[in-house]
C-alpha positions in Angstrom: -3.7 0.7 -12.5 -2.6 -2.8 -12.1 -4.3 -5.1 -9.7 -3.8 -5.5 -5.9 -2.6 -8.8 -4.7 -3.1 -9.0 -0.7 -0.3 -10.2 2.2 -1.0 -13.7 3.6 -0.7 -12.6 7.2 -3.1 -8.8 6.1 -5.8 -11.0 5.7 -6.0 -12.3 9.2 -4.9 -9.3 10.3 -8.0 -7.8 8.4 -10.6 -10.1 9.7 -9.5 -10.2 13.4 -9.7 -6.6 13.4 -5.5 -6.4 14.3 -5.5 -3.8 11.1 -8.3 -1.0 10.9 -8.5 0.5 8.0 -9.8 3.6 9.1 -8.7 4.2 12.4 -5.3 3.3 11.8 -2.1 5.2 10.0 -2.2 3.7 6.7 0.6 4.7 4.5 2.1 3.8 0.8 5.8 3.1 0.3 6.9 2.8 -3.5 9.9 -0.2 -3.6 12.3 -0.3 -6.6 12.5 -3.5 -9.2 14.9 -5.0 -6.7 12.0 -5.9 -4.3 10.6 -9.7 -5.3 6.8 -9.1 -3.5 6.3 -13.3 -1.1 2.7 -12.8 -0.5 3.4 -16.0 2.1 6.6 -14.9 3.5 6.0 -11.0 3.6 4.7 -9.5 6.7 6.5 -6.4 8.2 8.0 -3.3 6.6 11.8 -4.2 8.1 12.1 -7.3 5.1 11.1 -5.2 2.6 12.6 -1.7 3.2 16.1 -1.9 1.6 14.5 -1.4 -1.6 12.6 1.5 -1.1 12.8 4.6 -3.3 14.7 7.3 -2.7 15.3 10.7 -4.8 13.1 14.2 -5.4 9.8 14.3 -4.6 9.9 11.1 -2.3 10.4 11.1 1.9 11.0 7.6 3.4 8.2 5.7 4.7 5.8 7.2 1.9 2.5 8.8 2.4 -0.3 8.3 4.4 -3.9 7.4 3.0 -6.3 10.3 3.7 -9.7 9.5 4.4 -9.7 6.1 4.2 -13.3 4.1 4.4 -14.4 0.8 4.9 -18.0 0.1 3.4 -20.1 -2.5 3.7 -21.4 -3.3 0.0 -24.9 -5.7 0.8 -25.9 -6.4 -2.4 -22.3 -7.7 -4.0 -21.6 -9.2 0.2 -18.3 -7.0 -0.3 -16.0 -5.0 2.2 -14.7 -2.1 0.1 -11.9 -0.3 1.2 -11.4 3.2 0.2 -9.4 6.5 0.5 -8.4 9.4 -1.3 -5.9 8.8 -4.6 -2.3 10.2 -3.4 0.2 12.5 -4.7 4.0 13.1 -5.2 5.1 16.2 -7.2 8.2 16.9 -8.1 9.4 13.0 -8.6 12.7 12.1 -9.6 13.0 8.4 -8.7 12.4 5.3 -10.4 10.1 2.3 -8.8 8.2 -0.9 -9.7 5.9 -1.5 -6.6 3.4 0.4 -4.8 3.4 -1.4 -0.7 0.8 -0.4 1.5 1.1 -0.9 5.0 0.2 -0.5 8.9 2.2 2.4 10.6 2.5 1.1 14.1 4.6 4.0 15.2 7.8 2.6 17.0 11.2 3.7 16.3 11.9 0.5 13.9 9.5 -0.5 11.1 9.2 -4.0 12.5 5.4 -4.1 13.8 4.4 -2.2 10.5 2.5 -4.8 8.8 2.4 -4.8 5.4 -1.3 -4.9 3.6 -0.7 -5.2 0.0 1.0 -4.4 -3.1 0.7 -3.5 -6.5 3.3 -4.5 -9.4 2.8 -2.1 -12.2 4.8 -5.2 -14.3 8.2 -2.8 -14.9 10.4 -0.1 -14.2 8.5 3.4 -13.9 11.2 5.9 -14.4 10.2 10.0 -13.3 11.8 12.7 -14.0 10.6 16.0 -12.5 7.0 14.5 -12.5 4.2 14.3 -10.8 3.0 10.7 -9.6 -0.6 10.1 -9.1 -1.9 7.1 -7.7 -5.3 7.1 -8.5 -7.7 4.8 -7.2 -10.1 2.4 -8.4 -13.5 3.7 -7.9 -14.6 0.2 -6.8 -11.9 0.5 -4.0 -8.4 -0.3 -3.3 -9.3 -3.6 -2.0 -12.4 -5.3 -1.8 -13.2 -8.4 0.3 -16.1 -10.6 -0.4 -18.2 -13.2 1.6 -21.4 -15.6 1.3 
């Protein structure tokens, strides 16, 4: 899987405890090749929508991590951040990005802050497939300190 690059503003967001990782409805949205990822400028869901998917196999808004951990890792002064690889069958859509984000809940995406992204460097094109994005077993996102 290509690498994640972390949102300016997920960072704080992270550290001041604004996003929890576990307790909160974390979700994946896939975004087309019209998306340009601003890891600066990007910071809520309602900039980046217009470009999400759409077609068989895919429901707006994406899907939602399932058990998602945080880990302290002592020896390698890491947080890891985990959860369960997800799954679409069924796909019929074609994307470029993989966003994942902070469901807030309101009726407009505007306070769903966006976490990170992955650019898998071109068009991924399904047809009647099954997407899988698996996880690296040293976590989706990993945040050192000394």
């Amino acid at each position: 899987m290509a690498s994640i690059k972390l949102f300016a503003a997920s960072v704080g967001d992270l550290l001041a405890g604004n996003i929890d990782w576990v307790d909160d409805d974390i979700y994946v949205m896939l975004l087309t090749s019209g998306y340009t990822p601003d890891q600066e400028a990007d910071s809520f869901v309602s900039g980046i929508d217009a470009d999400e998917v759409s077609g068989a196999g895919y429901t707006a808004g994406g899907k939602q991590l399932t058990t998602p951990t945080a880990t302290l890792d002592s020896p390698s002064h890491t947080w890891v951040y985990t959860a369960d690889d997800l799954v679409w069958a069924g796909c019929s859509f074609t994307f470029q990005y993989a966003v994942i984000y902070r469901l807030v809940g309101s009726a407009t995406p505007d306070d769903d802050n966006l976490i990170a992204y992955i650019d898998f460097g071109d068009d991924r094109v399904l047809s009647s497939e099954t997407l899988t994005l698996d996880w690296n077993a040293a976590g989706i996102i990993r945040l050192g300190y000394l």
